[in-house]
LUMKE-910428 format. One line per field, with one value per residue: residue number from 0; residue in one letter; x, y, z of N, C-alpha, C, O in turn. Coordinates in steps of 0.02 Angstrom, whole numbers. Atoms other than C-alpha are relative to their C-alpha. Layout:
seq	(NUM/...)
type	(a/...)
neast	(X/...)
nnorth	(Y/...)
nup	(Z/...)
caeast	(X/...)
canorth	(Y/...)
caup	(Z/...)
ceast	(X/...)
cnorth	(Y/...)
cup	(Z/...)
oeast	(X/...)
onorth	(Y/...)
oup	(Z/...)
END
This chain:
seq	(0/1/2/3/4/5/6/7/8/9/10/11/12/13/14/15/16/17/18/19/20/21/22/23/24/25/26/27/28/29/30/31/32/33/34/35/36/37/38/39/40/41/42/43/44/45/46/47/48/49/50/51/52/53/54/55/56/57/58/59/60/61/62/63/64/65/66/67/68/69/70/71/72/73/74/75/76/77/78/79/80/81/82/83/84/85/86/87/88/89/90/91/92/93/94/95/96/97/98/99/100/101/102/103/104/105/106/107/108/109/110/111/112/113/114/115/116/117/118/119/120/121/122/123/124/125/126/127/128/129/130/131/132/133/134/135/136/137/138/139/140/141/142/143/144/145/146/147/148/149/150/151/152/153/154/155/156/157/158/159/160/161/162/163/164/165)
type	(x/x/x/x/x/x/x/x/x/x/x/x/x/x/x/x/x/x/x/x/x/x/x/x/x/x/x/x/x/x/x/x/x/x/x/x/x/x/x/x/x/x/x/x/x/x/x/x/x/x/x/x/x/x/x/x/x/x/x/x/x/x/x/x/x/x/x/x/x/x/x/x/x/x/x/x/x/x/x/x/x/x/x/x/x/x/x/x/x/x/x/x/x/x/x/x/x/x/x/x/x/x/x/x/x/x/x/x/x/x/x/x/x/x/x/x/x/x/x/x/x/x/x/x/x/x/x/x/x/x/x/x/x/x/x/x/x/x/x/x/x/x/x/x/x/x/x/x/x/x/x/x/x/x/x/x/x/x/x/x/x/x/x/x/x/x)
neast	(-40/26/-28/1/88/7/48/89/41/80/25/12/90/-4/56/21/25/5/-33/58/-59/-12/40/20/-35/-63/-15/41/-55/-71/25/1/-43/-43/53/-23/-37/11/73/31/67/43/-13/-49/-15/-49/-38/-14/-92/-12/44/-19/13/-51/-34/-37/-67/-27/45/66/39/29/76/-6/58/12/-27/-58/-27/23/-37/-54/3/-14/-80/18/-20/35/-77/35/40/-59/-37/47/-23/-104/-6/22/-79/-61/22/-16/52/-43/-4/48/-59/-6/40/38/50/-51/43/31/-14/60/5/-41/-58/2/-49/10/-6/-65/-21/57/-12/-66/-20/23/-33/-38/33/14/-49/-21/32/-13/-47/4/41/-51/-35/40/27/53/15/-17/59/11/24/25/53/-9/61/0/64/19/43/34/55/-31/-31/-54/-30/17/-40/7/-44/64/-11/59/-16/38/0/-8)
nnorth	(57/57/48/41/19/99/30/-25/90/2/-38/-91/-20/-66/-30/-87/-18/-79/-44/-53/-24/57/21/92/49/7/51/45/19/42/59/21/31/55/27/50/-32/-36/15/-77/14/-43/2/30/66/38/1/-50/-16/-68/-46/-35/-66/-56/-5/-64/11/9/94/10/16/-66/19/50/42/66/59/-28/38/59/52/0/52/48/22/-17/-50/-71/-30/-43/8/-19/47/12/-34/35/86/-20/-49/55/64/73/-18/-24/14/-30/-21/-74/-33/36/-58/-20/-19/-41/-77/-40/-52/-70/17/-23/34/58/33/24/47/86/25/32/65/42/0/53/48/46/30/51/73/75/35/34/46/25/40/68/-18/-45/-70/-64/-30/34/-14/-64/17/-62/-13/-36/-30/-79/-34/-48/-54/-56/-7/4/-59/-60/29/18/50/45/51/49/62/50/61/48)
nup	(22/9/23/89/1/-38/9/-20/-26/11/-5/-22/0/-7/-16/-9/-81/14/22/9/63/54/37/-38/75/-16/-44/49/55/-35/6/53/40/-24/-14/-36/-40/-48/-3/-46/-32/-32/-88/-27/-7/-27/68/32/-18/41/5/19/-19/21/-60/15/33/-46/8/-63/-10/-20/-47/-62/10/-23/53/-41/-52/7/25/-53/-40/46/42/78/12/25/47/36/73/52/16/67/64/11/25/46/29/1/49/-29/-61/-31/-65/-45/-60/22/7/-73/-26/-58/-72/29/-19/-31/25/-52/-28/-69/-1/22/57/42/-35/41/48/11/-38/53/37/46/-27/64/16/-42/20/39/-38/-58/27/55/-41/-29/-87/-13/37/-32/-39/-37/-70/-36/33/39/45/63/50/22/-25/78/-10/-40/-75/40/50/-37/-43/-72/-36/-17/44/-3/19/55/17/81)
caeast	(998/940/943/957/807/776/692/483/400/217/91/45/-107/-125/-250/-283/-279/-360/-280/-340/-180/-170/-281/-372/-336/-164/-178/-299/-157/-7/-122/-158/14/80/-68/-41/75/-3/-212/-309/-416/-552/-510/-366/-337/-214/-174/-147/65/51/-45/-16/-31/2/133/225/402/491/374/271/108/-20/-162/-159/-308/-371/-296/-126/-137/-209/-57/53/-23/10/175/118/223/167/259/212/84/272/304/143/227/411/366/246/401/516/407/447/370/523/599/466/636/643/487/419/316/445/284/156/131/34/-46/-34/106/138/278/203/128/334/365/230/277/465/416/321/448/494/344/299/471/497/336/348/522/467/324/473/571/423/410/274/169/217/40/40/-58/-154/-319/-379/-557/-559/-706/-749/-833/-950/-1053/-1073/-1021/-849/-849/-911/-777/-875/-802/-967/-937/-1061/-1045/-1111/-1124/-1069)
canorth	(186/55/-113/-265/-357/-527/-675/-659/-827/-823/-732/-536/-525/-334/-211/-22/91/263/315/483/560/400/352/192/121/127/-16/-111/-92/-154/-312/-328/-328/-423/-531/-707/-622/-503/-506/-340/-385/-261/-320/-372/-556/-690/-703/-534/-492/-318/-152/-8/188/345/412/584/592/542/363/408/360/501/415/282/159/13/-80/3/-62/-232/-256/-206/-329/-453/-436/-373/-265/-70/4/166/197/260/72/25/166/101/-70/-11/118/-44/-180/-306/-297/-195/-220/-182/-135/42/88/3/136/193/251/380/568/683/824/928/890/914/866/723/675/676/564/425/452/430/267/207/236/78/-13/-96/-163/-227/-318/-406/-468/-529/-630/-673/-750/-849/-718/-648/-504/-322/-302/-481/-483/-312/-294/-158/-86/-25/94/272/403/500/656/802/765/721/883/984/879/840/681/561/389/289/83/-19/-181/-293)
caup	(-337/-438/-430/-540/-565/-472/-518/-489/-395/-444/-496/-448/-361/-362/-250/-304/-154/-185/-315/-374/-492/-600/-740/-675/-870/-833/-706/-830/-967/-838/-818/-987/-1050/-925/-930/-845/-737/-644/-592/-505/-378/-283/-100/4/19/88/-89/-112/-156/-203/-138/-246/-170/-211/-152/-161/-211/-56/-81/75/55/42/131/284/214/252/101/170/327/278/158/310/419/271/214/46/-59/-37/-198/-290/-414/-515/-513/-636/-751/-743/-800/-925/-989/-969/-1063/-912/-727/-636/-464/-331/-204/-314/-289/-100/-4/153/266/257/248/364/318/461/546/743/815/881/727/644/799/738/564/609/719/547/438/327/427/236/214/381/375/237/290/437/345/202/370/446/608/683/605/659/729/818/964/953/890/781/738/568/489/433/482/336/358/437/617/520/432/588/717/833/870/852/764/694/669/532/524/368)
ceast	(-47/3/-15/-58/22/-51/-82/-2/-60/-35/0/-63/-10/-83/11/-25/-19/59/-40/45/20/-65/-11/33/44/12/-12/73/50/-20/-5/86/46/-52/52/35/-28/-108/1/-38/-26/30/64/-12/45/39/21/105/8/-47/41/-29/19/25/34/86/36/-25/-33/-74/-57/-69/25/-54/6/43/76/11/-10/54/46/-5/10/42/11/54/-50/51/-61/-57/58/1/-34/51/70/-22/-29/72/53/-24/8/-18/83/14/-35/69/-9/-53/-56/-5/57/-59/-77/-5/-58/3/37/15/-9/71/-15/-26/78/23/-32/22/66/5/-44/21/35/-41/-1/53/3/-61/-26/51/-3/-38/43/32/-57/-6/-85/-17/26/-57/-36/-28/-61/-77/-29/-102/6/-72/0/-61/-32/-57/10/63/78/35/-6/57/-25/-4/-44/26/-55/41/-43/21/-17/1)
cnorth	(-54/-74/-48/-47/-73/-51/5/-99/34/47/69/8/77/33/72/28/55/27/57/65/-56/-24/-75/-38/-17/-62/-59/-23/-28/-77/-36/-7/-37/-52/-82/13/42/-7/59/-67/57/5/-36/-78/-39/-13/60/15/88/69/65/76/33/25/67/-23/-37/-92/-2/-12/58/-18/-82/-37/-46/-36/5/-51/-73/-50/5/-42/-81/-39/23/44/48/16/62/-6/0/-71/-37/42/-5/-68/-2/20/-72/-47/-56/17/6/-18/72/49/90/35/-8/82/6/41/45/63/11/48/50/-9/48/-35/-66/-55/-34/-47/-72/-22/-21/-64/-41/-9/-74/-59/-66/-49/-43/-50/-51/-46/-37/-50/-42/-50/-55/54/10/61/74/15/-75/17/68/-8/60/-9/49/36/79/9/51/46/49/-9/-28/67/49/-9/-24/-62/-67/-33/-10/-66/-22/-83/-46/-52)
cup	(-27/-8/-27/24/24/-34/43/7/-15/-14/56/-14/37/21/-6/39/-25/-33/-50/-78/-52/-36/18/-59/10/31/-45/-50/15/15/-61/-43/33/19/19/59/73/-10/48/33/51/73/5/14/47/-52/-38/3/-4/8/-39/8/-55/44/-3/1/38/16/56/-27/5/38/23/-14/28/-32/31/57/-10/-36/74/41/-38/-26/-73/-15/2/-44/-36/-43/-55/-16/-80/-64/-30/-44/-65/-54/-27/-45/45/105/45/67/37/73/-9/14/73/44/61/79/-33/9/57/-13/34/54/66/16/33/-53/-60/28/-21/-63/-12/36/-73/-55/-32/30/-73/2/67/32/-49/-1/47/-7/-38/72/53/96/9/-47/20/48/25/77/17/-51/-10/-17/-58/-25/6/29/-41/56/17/63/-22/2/68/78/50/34/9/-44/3/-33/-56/-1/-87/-11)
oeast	(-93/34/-62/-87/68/-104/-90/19/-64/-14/29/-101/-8/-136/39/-82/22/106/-92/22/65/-112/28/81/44/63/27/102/79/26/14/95/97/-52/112/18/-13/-137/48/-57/19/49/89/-67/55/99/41/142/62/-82/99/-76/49/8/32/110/55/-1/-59/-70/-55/-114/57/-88/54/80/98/50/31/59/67/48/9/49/62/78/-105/111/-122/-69/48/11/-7/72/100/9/-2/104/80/16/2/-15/113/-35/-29/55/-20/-45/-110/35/87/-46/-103/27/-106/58/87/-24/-38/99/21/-7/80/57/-7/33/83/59/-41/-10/93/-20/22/34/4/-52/-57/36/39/-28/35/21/-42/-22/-132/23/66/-47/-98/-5/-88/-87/-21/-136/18/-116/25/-108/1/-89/68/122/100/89/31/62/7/-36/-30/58/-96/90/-98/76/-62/7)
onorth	(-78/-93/-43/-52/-112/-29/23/-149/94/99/75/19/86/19/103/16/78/56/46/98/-43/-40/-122/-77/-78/-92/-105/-78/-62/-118/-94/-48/-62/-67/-93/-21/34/-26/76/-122/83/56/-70/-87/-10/-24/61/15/117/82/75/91/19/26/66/-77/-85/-138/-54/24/88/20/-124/-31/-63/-73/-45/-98/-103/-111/-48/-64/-134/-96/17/74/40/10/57/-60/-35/-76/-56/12/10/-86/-35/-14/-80/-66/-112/74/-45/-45/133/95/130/96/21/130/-47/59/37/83/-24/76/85/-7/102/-76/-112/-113/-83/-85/-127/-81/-54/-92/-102/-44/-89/-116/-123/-107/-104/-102/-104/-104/-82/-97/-102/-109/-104/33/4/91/54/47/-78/53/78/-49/104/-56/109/-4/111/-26/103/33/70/9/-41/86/98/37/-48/-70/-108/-3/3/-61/4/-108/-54/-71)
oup	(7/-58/-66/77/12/-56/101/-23/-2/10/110/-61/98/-8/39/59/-65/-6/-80/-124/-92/0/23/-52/13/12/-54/-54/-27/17/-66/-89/9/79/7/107/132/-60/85/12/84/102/-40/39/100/-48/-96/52/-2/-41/-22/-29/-106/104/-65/19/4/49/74/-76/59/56/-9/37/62/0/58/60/24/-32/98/64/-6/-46/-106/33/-24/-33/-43/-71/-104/-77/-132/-113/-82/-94/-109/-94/-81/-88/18/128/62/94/31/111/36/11/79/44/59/136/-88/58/70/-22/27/101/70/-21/12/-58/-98/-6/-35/-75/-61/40/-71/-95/-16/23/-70/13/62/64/-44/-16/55/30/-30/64/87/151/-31/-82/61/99/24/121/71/-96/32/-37/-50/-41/52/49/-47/107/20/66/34/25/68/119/97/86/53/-88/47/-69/-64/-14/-128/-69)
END
């Protein structure tokens, strides 16, 4: 279902999340012809409105990133990469509603993994609503270490982190 387009408050400060099926240009060109309008930026912000995934058909999310969670703790729209190519297609920067991320996938699914991804289902939407109404965040109160893990001991499982400091 689609629906009718709403007035836009302010700039569109937009962050590219791993996307890996979309021509980076593509993003470049949705900036450029909606220039004034919309601005890329590298990292997540306070000023950021807008993270854009990929997502498989269903609008899940095919990877759980940082930028991901960072708009989620934000309020940010998550909306497809499809949405860049709608607006493009359209000539006019489309409603984000049609195209807002609904969670994320997992590869390989357990049944507790469908349980997590059915308690994270529509997380995006219902925290930026909750930011839109002046509540609390979804992830008030809890405190989160974020970072990767590269290399072998990754690839081989055996369960060793390493830290870095930035």
């Amino acid at each position: 279902r689609r629906l009718k387009p709403r007035k836009r408050e302010g700039q569109i400060r937009m962050v590219v999340d791993a996307l890996k099926t979309i021509d980076p240009l593509l993003c470049e060109d949705f900036a450029a012809k909606f220039q004034g309008d919309v601005q890329i930026d590298s990292h997540v912000t306070k000023e950021t409105t807008h993270i854009v995934v990929e997502t498989n058909a269903s609008l899940l999310a095919m990877r759980r990133t940082r930028k991901y969670i960072e708009g989620c703790a934000l309020g940010c729209w998550i909306v497809s990469h499809a949405w860049i190519d709608a607006s493009i297609q359209a000539g006019e920067i489309v409603d984000e509603r049609n195209y807002q991320v609904k969670g994320y996938a997992l590869k390989n699914t357990t049944q507790v993994d469908r349980l997590v991804q059915a308690d994270a289902w529509n997380i995006p939407e219902k925290s930026r609503l909750r930011h839109l109404a002046g509540k609390k965040g979804i992830f008030h109160g809890m405190t989160f270490v974020v970072g990767s893990v590269r290399g072998e001991e990754e690839k081989e499982g055996s369960g060793k982190s390493r830290s870095k400091k930035r």
